[in-house]
N, CA, C and O of each residue as an XYZ file, in Angstrom:
572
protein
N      37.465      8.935     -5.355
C      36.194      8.586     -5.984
C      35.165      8.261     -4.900
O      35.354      7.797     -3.776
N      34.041      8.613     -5.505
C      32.642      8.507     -4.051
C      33.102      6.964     -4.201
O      33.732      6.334     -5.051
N      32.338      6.587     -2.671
C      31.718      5.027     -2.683
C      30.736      4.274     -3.280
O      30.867      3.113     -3.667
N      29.481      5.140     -3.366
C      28.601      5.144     -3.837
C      28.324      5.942     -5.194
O      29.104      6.886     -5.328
N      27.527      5.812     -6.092
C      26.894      6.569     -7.188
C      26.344      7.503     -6.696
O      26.400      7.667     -5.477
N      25.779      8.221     -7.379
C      24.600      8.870     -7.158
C      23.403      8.402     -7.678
O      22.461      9.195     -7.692
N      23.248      7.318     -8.093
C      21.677      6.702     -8.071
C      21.894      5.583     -6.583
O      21.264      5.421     -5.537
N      22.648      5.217     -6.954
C      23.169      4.150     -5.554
C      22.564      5.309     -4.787
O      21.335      5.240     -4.819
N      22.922      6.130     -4.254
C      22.667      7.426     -3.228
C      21.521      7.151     -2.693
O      21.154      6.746     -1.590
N      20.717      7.615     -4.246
C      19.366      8.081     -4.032
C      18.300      6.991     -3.592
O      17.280      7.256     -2.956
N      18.720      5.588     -4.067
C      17.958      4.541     -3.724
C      18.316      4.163     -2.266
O      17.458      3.382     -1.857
N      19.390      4.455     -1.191
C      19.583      4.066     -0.163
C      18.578      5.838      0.664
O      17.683      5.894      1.507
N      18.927      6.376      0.295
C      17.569      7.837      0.694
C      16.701      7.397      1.001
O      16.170      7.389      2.112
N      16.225      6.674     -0.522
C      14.729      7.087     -0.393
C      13.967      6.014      0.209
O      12.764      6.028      0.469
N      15.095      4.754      0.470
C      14.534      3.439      1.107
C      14.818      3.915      2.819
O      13.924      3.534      3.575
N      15.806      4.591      3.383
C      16.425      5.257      4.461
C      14.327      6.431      4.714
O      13.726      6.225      5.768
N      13.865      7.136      3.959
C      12.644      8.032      4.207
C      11.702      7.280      3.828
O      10.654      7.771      4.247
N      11.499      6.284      3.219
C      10.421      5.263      3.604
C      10.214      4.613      4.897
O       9.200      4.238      5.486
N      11.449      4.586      5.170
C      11.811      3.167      6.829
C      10.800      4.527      7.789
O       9.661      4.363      8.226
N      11.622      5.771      7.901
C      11.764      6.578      8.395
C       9.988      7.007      8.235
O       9.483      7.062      9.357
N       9.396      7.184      7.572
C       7.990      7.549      7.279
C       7.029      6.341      7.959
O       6.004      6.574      8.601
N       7.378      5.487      7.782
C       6.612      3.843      8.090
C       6.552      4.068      9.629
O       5.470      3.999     10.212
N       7.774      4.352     10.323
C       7.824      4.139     11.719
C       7.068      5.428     12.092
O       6.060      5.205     12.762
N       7.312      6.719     11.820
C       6.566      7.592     12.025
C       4.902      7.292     12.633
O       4.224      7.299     13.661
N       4.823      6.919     10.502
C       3.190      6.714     10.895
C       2.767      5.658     11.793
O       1.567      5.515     12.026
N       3.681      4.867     12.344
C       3.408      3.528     13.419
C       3.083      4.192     14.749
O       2.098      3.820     15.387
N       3.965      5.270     15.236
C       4.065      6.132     16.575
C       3.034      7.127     16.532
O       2.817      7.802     17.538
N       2.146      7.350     15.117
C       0.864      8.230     15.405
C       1.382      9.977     14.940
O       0.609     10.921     15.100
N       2.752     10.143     14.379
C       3.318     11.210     14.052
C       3.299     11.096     12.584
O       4.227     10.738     11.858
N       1.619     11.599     12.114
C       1.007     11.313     10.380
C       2.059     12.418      9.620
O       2.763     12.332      8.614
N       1.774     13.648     10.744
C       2.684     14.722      9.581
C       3.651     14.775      8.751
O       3.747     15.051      7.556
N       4.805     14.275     10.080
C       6.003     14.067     10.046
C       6.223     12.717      8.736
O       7.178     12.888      7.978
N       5.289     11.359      8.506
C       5.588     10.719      8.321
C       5.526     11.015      6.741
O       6.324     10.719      5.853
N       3.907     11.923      6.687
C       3.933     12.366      5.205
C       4.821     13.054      4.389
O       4.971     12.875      3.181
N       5.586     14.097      5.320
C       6.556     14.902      4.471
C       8.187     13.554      3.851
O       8.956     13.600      2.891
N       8.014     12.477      5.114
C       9.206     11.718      4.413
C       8.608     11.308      3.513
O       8.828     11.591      2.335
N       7.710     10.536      3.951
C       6.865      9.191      2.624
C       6.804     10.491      0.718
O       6.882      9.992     -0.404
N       6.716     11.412      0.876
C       6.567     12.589     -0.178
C       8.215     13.226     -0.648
O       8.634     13.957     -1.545
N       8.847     12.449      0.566
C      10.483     13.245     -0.269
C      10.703     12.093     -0.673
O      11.246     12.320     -1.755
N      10.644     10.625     -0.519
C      10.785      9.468     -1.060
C      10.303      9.130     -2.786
O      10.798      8.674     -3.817
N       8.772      9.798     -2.183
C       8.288      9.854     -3.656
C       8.931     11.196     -4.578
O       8.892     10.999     -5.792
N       9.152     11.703     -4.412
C      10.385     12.646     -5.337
C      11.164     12.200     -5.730
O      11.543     12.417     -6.881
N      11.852     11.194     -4.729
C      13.231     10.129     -5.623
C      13.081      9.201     -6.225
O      14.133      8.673     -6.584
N      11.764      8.497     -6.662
C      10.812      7.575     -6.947
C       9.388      7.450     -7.019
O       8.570      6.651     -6.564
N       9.329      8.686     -7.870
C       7.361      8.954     -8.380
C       6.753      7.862     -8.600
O       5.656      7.689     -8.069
N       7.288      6.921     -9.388
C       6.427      5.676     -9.995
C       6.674      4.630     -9.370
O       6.718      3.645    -10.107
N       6.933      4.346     -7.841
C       6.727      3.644     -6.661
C       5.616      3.222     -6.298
O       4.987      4.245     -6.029
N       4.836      2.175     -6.081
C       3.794      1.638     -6.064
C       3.338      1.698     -4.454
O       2.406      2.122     -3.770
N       4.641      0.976     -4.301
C       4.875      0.650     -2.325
C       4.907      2.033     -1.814
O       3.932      2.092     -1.065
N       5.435      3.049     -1.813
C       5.877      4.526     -1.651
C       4.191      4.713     -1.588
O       3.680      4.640     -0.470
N       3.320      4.950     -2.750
C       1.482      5.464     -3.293
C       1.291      4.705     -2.066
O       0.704      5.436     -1.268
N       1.531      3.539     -1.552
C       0.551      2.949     -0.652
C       0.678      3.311      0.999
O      -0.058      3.247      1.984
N       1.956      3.696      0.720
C       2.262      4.067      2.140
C       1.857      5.636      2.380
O       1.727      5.952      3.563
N       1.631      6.708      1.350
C       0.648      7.636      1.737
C      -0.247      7.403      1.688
O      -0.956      8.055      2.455
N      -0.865      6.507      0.946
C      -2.762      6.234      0.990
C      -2.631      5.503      2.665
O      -3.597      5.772      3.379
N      -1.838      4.870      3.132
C      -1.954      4.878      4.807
C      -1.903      5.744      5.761
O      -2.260      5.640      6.935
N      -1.344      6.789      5.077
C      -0.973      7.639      6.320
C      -2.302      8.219      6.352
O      -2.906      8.214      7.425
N      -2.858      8.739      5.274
C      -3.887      9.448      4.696
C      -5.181      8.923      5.341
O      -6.035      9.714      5.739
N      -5.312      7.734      5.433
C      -6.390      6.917      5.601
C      -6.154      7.039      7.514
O      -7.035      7.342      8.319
N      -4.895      6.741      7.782
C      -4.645      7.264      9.360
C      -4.914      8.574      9.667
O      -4.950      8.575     10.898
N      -5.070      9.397      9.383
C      -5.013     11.159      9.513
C      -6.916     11.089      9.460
O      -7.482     11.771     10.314
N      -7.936     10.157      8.325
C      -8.958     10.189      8.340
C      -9.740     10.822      7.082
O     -10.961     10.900      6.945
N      -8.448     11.379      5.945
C      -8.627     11.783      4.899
C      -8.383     10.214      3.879
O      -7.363      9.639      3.499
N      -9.977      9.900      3.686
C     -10.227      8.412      3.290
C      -9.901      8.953      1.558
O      -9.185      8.362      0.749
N     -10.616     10.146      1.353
C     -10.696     10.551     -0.180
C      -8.824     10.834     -1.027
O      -8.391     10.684     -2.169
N      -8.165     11.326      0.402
C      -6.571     11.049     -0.379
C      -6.052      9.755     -0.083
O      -5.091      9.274     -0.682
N      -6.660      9.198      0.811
C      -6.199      7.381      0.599
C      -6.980      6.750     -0.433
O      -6.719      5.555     -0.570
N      -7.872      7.220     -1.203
C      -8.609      6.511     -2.367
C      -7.739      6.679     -3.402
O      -7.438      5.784     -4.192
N      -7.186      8.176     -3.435
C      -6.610      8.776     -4.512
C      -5.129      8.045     -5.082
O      -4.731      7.621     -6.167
N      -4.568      8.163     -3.673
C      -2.893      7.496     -4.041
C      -3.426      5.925     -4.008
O      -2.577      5.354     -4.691
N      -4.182      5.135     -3.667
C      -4.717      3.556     -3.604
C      -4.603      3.516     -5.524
O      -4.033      2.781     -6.331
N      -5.166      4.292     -5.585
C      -5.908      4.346     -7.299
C      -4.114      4.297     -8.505
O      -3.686      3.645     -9.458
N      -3.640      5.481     -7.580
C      -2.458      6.021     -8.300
C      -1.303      4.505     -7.983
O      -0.424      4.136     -8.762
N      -1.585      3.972     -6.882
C      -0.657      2.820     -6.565
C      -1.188      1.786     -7.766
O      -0.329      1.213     -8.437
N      -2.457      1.573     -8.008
C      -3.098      0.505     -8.963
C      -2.463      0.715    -10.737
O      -1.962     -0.048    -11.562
N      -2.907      2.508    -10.699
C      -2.631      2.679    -11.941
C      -0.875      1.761    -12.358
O      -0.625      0.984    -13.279
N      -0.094      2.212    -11.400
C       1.447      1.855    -11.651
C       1.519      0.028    -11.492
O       2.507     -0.649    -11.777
N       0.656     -0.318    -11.148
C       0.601     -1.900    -10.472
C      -0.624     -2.265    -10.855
O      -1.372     -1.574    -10.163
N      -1.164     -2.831    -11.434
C      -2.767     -3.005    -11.518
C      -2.718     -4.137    -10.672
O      -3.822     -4.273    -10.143
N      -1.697     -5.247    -10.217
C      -1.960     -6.450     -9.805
C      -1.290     -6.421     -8.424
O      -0.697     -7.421     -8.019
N      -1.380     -5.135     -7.583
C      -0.715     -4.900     -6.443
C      -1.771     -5.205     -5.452
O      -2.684     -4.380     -5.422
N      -1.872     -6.439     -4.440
C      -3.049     -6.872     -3.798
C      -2.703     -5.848     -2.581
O      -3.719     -5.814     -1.886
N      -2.043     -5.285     -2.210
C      -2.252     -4.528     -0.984
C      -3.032     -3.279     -1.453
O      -3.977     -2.792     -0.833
N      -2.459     -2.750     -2.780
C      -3.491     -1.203     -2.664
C      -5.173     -1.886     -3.185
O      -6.099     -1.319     -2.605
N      -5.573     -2.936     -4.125
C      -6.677     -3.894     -4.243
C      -7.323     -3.766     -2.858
O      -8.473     -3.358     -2.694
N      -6.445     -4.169     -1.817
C      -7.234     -4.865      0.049
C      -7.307     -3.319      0.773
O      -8.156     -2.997      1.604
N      -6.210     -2.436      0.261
C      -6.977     -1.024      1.113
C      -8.116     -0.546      0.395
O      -9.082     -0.084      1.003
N      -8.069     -0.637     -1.139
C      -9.292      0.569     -1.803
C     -10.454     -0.592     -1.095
O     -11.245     -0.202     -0.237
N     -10.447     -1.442     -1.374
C     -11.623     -2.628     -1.235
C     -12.068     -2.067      0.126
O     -13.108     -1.412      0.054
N     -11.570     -2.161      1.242
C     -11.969     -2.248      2.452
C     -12.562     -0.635      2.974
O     -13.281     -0.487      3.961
N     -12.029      0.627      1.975
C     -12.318      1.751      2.243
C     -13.688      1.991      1.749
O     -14.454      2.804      2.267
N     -14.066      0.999      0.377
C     -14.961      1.064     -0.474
C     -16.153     -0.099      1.065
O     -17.320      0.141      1.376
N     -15.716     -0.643      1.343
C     -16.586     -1.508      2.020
C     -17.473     -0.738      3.355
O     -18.601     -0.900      3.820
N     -16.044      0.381      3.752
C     -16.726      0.948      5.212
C     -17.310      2.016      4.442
O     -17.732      2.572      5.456
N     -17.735      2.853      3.431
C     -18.267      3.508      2.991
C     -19.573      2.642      2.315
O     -20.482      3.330      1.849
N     -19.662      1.602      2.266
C     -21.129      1.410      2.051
C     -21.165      1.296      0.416
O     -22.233      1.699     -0.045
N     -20.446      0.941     -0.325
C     -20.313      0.894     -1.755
C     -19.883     -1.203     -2.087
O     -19.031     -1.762     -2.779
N     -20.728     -1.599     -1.390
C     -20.526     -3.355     -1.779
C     -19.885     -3.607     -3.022
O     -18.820     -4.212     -3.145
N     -20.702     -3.029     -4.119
C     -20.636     -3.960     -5.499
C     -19.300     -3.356     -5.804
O     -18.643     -4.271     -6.300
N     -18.449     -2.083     -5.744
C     -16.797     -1.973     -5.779
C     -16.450     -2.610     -4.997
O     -15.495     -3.220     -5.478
N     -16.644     -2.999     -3.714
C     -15.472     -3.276     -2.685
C     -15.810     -4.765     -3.570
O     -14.868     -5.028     -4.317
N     -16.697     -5.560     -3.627
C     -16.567     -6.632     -4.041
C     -15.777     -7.338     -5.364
O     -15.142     -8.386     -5.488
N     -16.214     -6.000     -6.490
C     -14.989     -6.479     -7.966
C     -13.886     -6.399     -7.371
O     -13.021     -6.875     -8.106
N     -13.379     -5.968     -6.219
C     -11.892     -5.275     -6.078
C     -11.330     -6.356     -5.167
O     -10.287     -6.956     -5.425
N     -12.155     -6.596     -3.974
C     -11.801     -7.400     -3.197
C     -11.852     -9.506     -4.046
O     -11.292    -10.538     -3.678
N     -12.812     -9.199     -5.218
C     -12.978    -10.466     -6.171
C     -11.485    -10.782     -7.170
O     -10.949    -11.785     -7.641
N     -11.192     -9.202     -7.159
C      -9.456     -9.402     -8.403
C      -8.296     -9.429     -7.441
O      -7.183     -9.743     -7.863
N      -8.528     -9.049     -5.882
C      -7.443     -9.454     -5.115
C      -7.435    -10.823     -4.891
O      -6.380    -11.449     -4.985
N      -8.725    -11.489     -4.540
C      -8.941    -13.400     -4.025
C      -8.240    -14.308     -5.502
O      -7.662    -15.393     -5.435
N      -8.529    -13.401     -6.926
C      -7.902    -14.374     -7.771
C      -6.333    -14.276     -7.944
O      -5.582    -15.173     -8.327
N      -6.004    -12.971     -7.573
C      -4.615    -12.706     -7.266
C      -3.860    -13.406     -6.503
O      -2.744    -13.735     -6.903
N      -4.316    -13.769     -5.262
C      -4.351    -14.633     -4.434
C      -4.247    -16.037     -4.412
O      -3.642    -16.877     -3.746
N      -5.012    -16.017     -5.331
C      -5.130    -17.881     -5.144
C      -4.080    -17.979     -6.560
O      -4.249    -19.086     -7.071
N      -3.391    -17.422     -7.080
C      -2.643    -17.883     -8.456
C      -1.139    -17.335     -7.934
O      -0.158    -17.280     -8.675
N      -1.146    -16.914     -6.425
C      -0.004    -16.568     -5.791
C       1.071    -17.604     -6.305
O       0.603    -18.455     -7.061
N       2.258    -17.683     -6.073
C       3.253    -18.718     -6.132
C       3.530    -19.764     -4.574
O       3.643    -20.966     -4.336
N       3.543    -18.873     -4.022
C       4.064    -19.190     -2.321
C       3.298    -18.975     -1.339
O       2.482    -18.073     -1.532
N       3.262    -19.549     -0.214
C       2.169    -19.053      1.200
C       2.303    -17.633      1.372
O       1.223    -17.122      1.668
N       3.371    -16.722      1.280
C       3.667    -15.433      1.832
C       3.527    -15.122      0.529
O       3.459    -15.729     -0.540
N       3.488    -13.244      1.174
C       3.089    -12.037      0.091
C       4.079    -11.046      0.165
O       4.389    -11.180      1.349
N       4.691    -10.279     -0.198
C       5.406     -9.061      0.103
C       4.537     -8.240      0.392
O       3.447     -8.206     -0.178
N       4.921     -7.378      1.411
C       3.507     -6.574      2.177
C       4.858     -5.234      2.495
O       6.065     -5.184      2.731
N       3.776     -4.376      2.320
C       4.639     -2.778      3.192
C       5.065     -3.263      4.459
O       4.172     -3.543      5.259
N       6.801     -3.491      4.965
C       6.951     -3.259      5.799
C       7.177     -5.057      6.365
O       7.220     -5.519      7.505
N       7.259     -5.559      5.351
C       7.464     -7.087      5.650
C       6.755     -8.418      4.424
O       6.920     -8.262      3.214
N       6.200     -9.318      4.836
C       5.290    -10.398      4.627
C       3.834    -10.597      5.318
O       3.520    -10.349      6.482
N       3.074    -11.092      4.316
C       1.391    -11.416      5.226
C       1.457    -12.859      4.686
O       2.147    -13.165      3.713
N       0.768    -13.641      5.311
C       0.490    -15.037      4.735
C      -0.517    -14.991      3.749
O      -1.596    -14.464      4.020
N      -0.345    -15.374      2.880
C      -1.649    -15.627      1.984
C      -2.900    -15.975      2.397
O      -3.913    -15.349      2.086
N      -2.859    -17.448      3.440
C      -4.177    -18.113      3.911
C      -5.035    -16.948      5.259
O      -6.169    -17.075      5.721
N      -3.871    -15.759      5.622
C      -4.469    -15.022      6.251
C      -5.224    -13.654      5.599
O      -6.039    -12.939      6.183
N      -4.743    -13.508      4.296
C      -5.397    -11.894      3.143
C      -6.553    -12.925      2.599
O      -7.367    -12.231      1.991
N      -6.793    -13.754      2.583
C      -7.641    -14.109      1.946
C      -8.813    -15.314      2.872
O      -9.539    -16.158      2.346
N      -8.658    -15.008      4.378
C      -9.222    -15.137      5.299
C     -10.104    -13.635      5.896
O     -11.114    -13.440      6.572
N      -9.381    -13.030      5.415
C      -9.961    -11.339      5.706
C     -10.614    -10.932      4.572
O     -11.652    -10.340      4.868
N     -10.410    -11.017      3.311
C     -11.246    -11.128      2.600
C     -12.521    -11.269      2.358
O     -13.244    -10.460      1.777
N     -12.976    -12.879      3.052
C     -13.984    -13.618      2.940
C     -14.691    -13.097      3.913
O     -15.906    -12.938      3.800
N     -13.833    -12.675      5.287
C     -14.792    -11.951      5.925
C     -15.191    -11.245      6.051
O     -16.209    -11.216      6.743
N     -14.431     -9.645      5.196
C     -15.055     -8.444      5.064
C     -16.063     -9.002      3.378
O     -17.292     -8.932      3.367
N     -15.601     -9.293      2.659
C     -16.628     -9.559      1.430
C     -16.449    -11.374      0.675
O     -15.688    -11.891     -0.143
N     -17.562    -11.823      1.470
C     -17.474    -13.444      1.208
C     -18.083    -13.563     -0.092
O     -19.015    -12.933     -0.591
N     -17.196    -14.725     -0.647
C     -17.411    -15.007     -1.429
C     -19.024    -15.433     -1.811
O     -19.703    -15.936     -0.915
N     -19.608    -15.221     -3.143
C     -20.591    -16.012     -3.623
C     -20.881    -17.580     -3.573
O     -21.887    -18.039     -4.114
């Protein structure tokens, strides 16, 4: 008998071509990182974390309009996911569109402050709270 399932399988894959895509896009190798981060999402379409990690690569490569796209597609699956909230916000901000980056970057700060704990689960680790919402204020301060 296997050791594993075959969903067991597929979830050690596709967490194995996420790791594998993440480090990629860290070393500046976007291509390479997209084709894993995209076989991952095959084993897990409705991955939130997976949408965000191509809207990075995407946004690294300089194609801001397919990092808007999967940001959006990460929200649709998550509406209360403050990391794809802090990328669309900040893409919306360097494009010169205030009054979005601000509702967006305004539903991440309340997200934020109704957190449970100092830390966040972030792609690829933890962020402190008092630090996403220190960046916040300084790309779009509060009223």
């Amino acid at each position: 008998t296997p050791l594993y399932s075959s969903a067991a399988s597929d979830v050690y894959k596709r967490q194995g071509l996420e790791l594998l895509a993440m480090i990629l896009a860290d070393v500046g190798q976007h291509g390479a990182a997209l084709r894993r981060a995209e076989a991952a999402l095959a084993l897990e379409p409705t991955s939130p974390q997976l949408c965000c990690l191509v809207a990075r690569i995407y946004e690294d490569m300089g194609d801001l309009a397919l990092a808007k796209k999967w940001l959006k597609r990460a929200l649709y699956l998550d509406a209360q996911m403050i990391e794809a909230l802090m990328g669309l916000g900040a893409i919306y901000a360097n494009e010169g569109h205030t009054g979005r980056s601000r509702r967006i970057y305004d539903s991440a700060r309340r997200l934020l402050l109704a957190a449970p704990g100092p830390m966040l689960a972030w792609h690829g680790g933890e962020r402190p709270i008092a630090a996403l919402l220190t960046e916040i204020d300084r790309i779009c301060p509060s009223p």
